[in-house]
N, C-alpha and C positions, 0 to 999 in steps of 0.2 A: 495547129496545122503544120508547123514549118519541121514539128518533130515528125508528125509522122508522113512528112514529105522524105525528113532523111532516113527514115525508116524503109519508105518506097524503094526511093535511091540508092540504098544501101549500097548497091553491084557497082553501079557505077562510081562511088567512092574506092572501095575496095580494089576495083580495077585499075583507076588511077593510082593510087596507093604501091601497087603491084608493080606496073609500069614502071616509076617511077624509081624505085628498088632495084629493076632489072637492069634501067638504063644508068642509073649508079651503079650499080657493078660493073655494068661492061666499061665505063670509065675506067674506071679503078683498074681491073684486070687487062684490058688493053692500051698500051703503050701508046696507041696510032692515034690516042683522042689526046695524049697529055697536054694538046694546044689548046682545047676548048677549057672554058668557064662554066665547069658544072655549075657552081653556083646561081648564075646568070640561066643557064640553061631549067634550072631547079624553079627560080623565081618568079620565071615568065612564064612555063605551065603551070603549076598552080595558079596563079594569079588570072589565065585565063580560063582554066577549070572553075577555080571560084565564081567568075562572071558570069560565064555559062550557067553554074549552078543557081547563081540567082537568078538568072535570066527565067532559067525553067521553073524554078519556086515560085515566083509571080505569077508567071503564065498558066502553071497548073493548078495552083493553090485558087486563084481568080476561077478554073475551069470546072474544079470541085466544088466551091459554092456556089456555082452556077449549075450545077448539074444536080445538087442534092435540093437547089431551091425549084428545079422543074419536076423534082420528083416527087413533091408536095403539090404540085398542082397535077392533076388529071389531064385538065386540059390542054396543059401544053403536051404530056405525053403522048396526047393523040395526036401530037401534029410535031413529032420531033424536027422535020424539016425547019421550021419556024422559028432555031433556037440553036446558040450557038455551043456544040457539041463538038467534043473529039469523037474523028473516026471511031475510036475504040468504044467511049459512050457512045456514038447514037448506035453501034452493035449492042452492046449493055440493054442499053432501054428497050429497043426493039424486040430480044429475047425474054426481056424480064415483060412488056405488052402481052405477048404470045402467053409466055406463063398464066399472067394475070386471067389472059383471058377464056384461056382451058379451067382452071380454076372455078370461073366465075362460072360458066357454063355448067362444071357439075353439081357446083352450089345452088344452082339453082334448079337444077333436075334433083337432086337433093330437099329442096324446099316444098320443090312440086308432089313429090313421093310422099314427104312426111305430113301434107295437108289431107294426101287422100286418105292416108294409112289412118287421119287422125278421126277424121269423117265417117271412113267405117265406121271405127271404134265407137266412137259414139253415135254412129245408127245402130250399129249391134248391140249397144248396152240399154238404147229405148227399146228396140225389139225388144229387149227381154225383161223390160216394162209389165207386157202384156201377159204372159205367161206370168208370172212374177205373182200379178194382182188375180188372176185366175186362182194361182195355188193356193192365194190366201184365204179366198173366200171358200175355196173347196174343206182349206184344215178346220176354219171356222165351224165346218159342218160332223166332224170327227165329233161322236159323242162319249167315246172314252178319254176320259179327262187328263190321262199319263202322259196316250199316245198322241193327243190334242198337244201338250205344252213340249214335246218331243219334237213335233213338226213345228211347232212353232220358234223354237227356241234356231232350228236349221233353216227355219226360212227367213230368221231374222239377221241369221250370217250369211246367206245369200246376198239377202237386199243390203247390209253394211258393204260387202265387197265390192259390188257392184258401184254402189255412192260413192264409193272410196274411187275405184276407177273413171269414173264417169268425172268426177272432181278433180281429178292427177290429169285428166286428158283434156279440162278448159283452164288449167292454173295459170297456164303459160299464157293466155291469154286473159287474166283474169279482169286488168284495165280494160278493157270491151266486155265484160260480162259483168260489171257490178251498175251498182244503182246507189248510190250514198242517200243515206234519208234517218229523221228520226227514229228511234226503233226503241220499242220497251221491252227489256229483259226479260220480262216475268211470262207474256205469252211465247217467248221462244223455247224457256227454260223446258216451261209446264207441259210444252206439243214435245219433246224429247223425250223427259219422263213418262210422257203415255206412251210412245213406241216402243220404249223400254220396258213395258208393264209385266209382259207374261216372263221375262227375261228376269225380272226383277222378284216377281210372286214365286220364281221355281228358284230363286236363290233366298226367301227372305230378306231383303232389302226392302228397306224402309228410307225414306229422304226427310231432310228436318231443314223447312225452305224457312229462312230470314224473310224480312222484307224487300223485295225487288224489283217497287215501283222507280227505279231508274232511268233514264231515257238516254242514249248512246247515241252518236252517229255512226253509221255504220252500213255496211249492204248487207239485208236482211236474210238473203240466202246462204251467203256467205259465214255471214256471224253461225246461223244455228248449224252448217256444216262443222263449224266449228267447237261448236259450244255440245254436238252428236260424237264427235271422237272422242272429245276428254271425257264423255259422260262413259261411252262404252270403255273406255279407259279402266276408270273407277268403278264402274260396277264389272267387269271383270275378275281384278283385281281385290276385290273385297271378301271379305270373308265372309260365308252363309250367316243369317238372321242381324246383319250389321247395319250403321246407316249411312246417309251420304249428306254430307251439310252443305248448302249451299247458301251464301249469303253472299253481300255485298258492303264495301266501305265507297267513301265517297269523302275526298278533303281537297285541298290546295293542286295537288299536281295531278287530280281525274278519278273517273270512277275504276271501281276493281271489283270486279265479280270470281269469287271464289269456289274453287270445287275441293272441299276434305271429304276423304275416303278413311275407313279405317281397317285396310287390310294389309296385305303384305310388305307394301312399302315399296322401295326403290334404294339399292345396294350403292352407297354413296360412289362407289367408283362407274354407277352405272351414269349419274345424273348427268357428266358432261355428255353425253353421247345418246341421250335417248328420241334426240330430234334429230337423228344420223337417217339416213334412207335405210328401210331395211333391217337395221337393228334391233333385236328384239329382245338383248338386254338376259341378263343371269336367271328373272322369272319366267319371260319369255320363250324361253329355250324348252321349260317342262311344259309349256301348254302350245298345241298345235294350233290352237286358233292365233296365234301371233303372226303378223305378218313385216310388223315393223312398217308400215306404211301411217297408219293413224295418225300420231303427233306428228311425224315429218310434212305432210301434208297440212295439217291445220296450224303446224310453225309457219310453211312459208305462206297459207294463204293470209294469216296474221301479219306478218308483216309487210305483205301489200297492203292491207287495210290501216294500215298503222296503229296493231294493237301488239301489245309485248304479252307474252307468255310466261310466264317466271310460274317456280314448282320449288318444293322446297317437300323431304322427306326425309324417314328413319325407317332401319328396316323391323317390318314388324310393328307399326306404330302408324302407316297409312300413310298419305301425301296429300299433300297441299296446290293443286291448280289454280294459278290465279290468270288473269284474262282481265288487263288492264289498259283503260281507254284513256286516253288523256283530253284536258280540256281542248287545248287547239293543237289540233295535227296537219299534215300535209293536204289530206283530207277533208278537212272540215274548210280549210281556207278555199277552195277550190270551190267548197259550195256555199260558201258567202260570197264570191264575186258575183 
């Protein structure tokens, strides 16, 4: 405090300093003072400069931490009168109120905006629910078999976009939209797999499932929106007539459910960044269905849930998803109280 009080100060040193130079000079060069004791004269301003100096250090240095400790309470700023201020603070505060409270005003017409904008958005992604389910049952009726898995294959990238948005626009709220509960891997797995079916039969994809009677804690809608990206991921990403292994371990520090692929792989410089927003990564780039949203979305809804995501790959030689749950998380404690 006391340094950067003379820092404040500074002017005021300096001018005494100056003074003090000028009025030794004029000693010196005028004859008519040779009766006075510069010295004595030298002794007694300083001396009462210094006084003064402390005087003010106290006084302001006391006005500063009194003025930085009402600006951690709210309350007292709303009632600056009630508090002992320099003129020049309670102008401070008063200015810096005003700010606050323009601020706080667009913040909140800000908040208001992005609740409605959000509420569209997801009344317009149910609307298009119904259409959606319409289409399907109309391709179902398509009896040329080519042009039958041709709509299907484009109505299965609708309905992914669509989940994807619909998911990106409740994340942020995602603590109010889970349900923590038992949940068995293997019916979430096997309801993925069959939505992936005709996706899967026009690529040749075959899956080769482990045993996966496991039981997680976890929010059940959640997890399988999760456990639908990596899957679109890897059959993507695979190469025609190839398989997908899924299996799970299970030891000391939690369960791990695993997704190997054995397709193109992930370009070691791609791996930091492939849960980047948006990023769609060296393969990515040659196929327009990438949108780079998929992992970045089931990264962070993972780690609300408190499950870790770890991938481990070469290229050319496929990748490895794992989706590991631990024995006791933030989570689980929550739901044993």
């Amino acid at each position: 405090m006391l340094i950067l009080f003379l820092k404040e100060r500074s002017s005021w040193i300096i001018f005494i300093i100056s003074f003090l130079l000028c009025i030794n000079l004029f000693f010196y060069l005028d004859e008519g003072f040779s009766g006075i004791s510069v010295s004595y004269f030298n002794i007694v301003t300083i001396t009462l400069f210094t006084l003064f100096v402390v005087w003010r250090c106290i006084k302001e240095i006391w006005l500063l931490k009194n003025f930085l400790g009402n600006l951690s309470n709210r309350a007292d700023l709303l009632f600056p009168e009630n508090i002992s201020l320099s003129p020049f603070q309670r102008k401070y505060i008063e200015e810096m109120l005003e700010i606050i409270e323009k601020k706080e005003l667009m913040l909140n017409q800000s908040k208001v905006q992005l609740q409605e904008d959000t509420e569209d958005l997801l009344a317009w992604v149910h609307e298009m629910k119904t259409p959606l389910t319409a289409m399907k049952l109309v391709i179902e009726q398509v009896e040329d078999v080519k042009v039958r898995k041709k709509l299907e294959n484009e109505w299965m990238r609708i309905h992914l976009l669509l989940d994807q948005q619909l998911h990106s626009t409740r994340l942020a709220s995602i603590e109010k939209d889970n349900r923590l509960e038992k949940v068995e891997l293997r019916p979430i797995v096997y309801k993925e797999i069959k939505d992936f079916q005709s996706w899967c039969l026009e690529k040749g994809i075959g899956f080769e499932i482990d045993d996966l009677e496991e039981v997680v804690v976890s929010d059940k809608k959640w997890l399988a929106f999760i456990v639908r990206q990596i899957l679109s991921n890897a059959i993507k990403y695979s190469h025609n007539n190839s398989e997908i292994k899924i299996y799970t371990e299970t030891n000391e520090k939690g369960t791990q459910l695993h997704f190997q692929d054995y397709g193109v792989g992930i370009p070691q410089e791609d791996l930091p960044r492939i849960f980047n927003k948006s990023y769609t990564g060296t393969i990515g780039r040659e196929s327009v269905q990438s949108t780079g949203m998929g992992l970045y979305l089931a990264k962070n809804a993972a780690q609300k849930l408190g499950i870790q995501i770890l991938v481990r790959s070469s290229p050319n030689e496929g990748a490895c998803f794992t989706l590991k749950f631990p024995n006791r998380n933030e989570y689980q404690n929550i739901l044993g109280r």
